[in-house]
N, C-alpha and C positions, 0 to 999 in steps of 0.2 A: 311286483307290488312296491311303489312308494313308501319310504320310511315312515309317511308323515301319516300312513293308514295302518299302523302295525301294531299302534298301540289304541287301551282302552278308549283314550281323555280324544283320540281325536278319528274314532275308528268305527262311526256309528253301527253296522253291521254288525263288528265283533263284539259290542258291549251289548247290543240288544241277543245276538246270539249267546254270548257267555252269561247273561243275567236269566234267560230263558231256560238253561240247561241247569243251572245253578237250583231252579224251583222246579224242575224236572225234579231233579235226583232229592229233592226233601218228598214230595208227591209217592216215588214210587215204590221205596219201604213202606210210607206209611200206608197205600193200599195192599199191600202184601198184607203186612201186619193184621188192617184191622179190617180188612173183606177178604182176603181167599184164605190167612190163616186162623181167622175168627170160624169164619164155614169149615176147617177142616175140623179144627176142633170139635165144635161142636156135631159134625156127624162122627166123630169118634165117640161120639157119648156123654159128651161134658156140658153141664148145666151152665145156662144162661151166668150163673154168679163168678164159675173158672172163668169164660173167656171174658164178662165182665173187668173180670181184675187185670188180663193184658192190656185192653183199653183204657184201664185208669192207670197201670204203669206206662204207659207207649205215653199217653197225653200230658203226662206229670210234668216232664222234665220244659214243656214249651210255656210252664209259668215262669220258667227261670230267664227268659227274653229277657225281662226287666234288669235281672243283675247282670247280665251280659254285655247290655251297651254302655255303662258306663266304664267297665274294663276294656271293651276295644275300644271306646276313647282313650281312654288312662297310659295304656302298655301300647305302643306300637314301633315298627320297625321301619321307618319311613323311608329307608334306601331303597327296599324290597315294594317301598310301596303302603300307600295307610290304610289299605284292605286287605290285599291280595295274603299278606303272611296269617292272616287270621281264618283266612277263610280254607288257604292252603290246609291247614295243622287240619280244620274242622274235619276236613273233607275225608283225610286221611283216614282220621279217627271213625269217620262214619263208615266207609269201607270195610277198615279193620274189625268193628264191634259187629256189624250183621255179617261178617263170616260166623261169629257166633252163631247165628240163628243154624247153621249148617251142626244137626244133632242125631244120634242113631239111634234116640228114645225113641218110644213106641209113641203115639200120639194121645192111644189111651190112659198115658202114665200120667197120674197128677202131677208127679214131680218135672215132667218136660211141660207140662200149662206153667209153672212157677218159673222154669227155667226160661222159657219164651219172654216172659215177662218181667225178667230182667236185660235177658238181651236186648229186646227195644227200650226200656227204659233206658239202658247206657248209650245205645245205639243215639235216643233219641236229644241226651245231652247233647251231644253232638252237631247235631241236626239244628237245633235250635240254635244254638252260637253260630252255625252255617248262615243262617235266616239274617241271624242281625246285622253279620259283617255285609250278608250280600246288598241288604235294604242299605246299609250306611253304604258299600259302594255305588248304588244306584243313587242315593241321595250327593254325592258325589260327584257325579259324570255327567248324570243326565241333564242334560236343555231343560227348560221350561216347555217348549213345544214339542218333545215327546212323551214326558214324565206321563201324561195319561193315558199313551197308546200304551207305553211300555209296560206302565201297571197292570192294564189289561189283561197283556199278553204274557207276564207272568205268572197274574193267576190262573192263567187256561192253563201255562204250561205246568206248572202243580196240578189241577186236574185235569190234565193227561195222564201227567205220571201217576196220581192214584188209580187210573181206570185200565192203564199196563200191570200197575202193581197188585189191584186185585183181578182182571179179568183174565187178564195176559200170562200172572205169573200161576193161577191157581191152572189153566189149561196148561201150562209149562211142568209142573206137580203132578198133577193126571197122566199126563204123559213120561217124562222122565225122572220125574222124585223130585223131592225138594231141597236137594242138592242143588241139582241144576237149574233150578231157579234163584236162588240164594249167589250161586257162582254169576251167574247173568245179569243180577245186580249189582254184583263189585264191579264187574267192568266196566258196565256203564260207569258205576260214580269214580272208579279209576280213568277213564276215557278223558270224563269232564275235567280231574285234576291234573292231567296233563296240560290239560287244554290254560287250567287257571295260571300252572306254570310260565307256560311259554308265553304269554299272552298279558306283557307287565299292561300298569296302569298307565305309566308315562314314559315318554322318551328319555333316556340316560339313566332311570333306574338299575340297580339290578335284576340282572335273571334268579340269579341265585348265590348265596351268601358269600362266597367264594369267589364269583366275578364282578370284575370292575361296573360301578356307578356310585350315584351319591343319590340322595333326598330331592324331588322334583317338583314336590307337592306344594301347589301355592295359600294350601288352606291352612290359614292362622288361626284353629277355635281354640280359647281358653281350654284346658286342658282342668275339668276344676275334680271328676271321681268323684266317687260312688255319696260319700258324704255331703256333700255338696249338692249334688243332684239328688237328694231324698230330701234336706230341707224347703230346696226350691218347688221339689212336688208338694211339698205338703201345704206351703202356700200358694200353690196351682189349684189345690185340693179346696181351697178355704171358702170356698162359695155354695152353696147348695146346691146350684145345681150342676158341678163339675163333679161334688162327693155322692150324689144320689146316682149319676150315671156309672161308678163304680161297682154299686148294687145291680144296675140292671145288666153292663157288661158281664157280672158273675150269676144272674139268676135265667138271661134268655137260654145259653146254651145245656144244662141242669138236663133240659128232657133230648136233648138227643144225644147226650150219655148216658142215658135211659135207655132211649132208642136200638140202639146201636145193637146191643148184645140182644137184646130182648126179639127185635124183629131178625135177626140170625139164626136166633133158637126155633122161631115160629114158623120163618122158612126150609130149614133144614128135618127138625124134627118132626116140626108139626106137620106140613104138608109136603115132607119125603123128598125135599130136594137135593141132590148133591150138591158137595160143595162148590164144584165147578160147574153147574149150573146158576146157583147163587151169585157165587162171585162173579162174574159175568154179565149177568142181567145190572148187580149194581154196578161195574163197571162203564157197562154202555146205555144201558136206558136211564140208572141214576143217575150219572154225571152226565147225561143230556139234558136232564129236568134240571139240574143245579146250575150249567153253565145258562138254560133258558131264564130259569127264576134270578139269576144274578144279573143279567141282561136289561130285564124287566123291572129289575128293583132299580136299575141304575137312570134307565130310564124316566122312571116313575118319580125316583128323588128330584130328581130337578122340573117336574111339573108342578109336585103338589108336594114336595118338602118330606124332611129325613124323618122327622118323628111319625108325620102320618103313614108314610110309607111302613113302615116297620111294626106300627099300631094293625095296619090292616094284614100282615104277614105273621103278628101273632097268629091273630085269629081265623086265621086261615089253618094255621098250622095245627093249633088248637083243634079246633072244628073234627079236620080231618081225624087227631085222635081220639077227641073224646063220639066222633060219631062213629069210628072203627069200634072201639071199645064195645058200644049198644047193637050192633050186628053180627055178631059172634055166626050168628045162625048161615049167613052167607060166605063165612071166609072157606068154604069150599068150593064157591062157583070161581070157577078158573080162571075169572077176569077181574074180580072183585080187588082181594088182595093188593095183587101185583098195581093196580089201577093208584089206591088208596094208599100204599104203602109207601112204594118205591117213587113214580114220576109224583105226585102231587104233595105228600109232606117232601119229601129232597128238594122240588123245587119252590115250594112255597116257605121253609128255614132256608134257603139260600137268598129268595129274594129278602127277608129281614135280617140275613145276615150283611148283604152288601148294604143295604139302607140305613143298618144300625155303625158299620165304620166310616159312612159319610156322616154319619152323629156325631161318632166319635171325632172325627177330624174339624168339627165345625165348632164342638164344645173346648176345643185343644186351644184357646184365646191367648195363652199366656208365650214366657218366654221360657218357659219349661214344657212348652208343646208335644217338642219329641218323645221325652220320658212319659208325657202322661198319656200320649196315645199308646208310648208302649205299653203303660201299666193296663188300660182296659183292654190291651190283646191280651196278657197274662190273667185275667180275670175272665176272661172269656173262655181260657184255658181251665182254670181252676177249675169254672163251670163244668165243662165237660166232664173233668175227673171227676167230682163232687156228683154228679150221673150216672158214670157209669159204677163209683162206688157204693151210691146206693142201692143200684141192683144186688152186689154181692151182700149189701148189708142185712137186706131185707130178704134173703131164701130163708125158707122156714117159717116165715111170718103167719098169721090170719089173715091179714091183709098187706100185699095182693096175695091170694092164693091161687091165681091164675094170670094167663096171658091177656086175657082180656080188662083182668084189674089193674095191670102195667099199662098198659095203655092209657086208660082212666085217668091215673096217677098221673100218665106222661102229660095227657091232653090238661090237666086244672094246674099245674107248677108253673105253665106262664102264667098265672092270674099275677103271679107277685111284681111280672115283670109291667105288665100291664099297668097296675096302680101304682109303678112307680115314675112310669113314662107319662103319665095324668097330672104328676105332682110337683112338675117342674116346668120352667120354661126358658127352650134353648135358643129362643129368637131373642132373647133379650138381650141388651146390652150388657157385657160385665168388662170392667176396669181390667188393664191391660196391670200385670206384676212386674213389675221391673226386677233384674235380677241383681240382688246384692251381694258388697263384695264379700268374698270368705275372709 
């Protein structure tokens, strides 16, 4: 192999391989966590609000994207590379913390549901600072005439990795413990940190802190931290309809952190299924509805535009909950369910998930773009938490007092999203912010 193919900046193969495995290894904890370890749980006995509360620890730590990019701007080590040592340290640390999950508590113990639930929360700091340095290496390297295939094929490779990490690791569980499954994910994301080692950005870098290079990197951005960049979002922010889309980024994902625990519990306890039955099914038939609905949404955006696309993927989504919810009477027939639950809400929230960050990236006009699309991915996150903690908030309630009141509840919580996507308009022209000096 030619030198001049060795490195990231000139080595198309290895940067779309290293960036693919990169969203591999965020993917496949997080389906362990929150499908094959959410189902074990709860067939050990634990109400929808326990395994609740892992989902809203695991999802916590990905609002923190936001303060993470202006520090791998701010601190870097450019000899080593203006990625690579960020994404190194993450990688390590992500490794390191889900050895945690490796515990000899009983599954019935409440105290291992609280213990779980900080190991991914640490795990998933981690995780998240992984996400940013990889996106700013890809924002980085990549051409203009791959930047969309790559995007793509990053996010498949995240869902893959969720569909190994729930489907793959809960049959790994069943079979050998969850040791061995827990072990079989360190290597992977040991494998892939080999790989980020060996595998600098540029020619004449170093490998490693200790061997000869210097700084090769030709990118001159102001360097302005964290200060800086919050005044300039908040004049990014100053428009109606940039501040009203921060609303909806935090109110669409709300019902399927709802979702999440609630159809786990109804699976597993309600209609007897194991967990590795469970985890499975959403492994492969979910993440076929979602990579189909994300497809479809992408599609769809560019015929007849982001906001309708997204408008029509509420109410889709909707629909299907609130019309689950009034048929209680059928979730026994054996096709119902699974029809209703799994392929058509998963793929019908994927399709207004992908239509709502072509929003997000159309509404980004300013020159604080980057940061504010990062902020409605943290608020999209928020959402999720803010979901699945109101499940745990609300056990014991009068309302919902059943599985089919959650649902209800799940199907009417876009209405807000709804009226908020009515009350703005993003085809409009808004004034471009210039950025001022500090």
């Amino acid at each position: 192999m030619s030198s001049s193919t060795k490195y990231l900046s000139t080595s198309r193969l290895r940067r779309t391989l290293l960036l693919c495995l990169l969203y591999f290894c965020q993917g496949l904890p997080w389906g362990f966590a929150t499908v094959a370890l959410l189902a074990m749980l709860s067939q050990a006995g634990h109400p929808k609000s326990a395994t609740a509360a892992v989902v809203a620890f695991a999802i916590l730590p990905w609002t923190f994207k936001f303060f993470w990019a202006p520090m791998i701007d701010s601190i870097r080590m450019p000899s080593l590379g203006v990625r690579r040592p960020w994404i190194i340290i993450a990688q390590i640390c992500m490794a390191l913390t889900l050895l945690g999950a490796i515990t000899s508590g009983r599954l019935e113990s409440s105290q291992t549901v609280s213990y779980f639930a900080w190991v991914f929360f640490i795990h998933n700091c981690f995780a998240s600072l992984q996400d940013v340095a990889t996106d700013a290496l890809a924002i980085d390297l990549l051409e203009d005439n791959e930047r969309g295939r790559l995007n793509g094929m990053m996010w498949g490779s995240k869902l893959f990795g969720i569909a190994i990490g729930g489907a793959g690791m809960a049959t790994v569980t069943d079979s050998l413990g969850i040791q061995t499954a827990v072990i079989m994910q360190v290597g992977v994301l040991v494998t892939v940190l080999l790989l980020v080692i060996k595998w600098r950005e540029r020619e004449g870098e170093r490998l490693l802190p200790w061997t000869p290079g210097s700084s090769q990197s030709d990118i001159n951005k102001t360097t302005t931290g964290f200060i800086v960049t919050a005044r300039e979002l908040l004049r990014a922010l100053s428009t109606r309809t940039t501040a009203l889309l921060v609303l909806v980024a935090l109110s669409i994902p709300i019902c399927e952190g709802l979702y999440d625990p609630v159809t786990t519990e109804f699976f597993v306890q309600h209609l007897g299924w194991t967990a590795t039955q469970y985890a499975q099914t959403q492994g492969t038939i979910g993440v076929t509805a979602e990579v189909t609905g994300a497809l479809l949404g992408g599609f769809l955006c560019d015929r007849f535009g982001q906001r309708r696309v997204a408008v029509t993927g509420i109410l889709l989504f909707m629909s299907t909950l609130l019309v689950f919810s009034w048929t209680s009477s059928a979730w026994d027939q054996p096709w119902y369910p699974h029809v209703m639950l799994i392929p058509l809400f998963r793929g019908f929230f994927a399709m207004t998930t992908v239509s709502m960050f072509a929003l997000y990236m159309k509404v980004s006009w300013t020159t604080a773009a980057a940061s504010q699309f990062t902020l409605y991915m943290a608020m999209n996150n928020l959402g999720y938490f803010l979901g699945a903690t109101l499940v745990t908030s609300l056990e014991g309630a009068s309302f919902p007092s059943s599985l089919a009141d959650y649902y209800f509840l799940g199907g009417l919580l876009p209405i807000i999203s709804l009226v908020l996507l009515f009350t703005f308009s993003p085809e409009s022209k808004q004034p471009e912010l210039q950025v001022r000096p500090a």
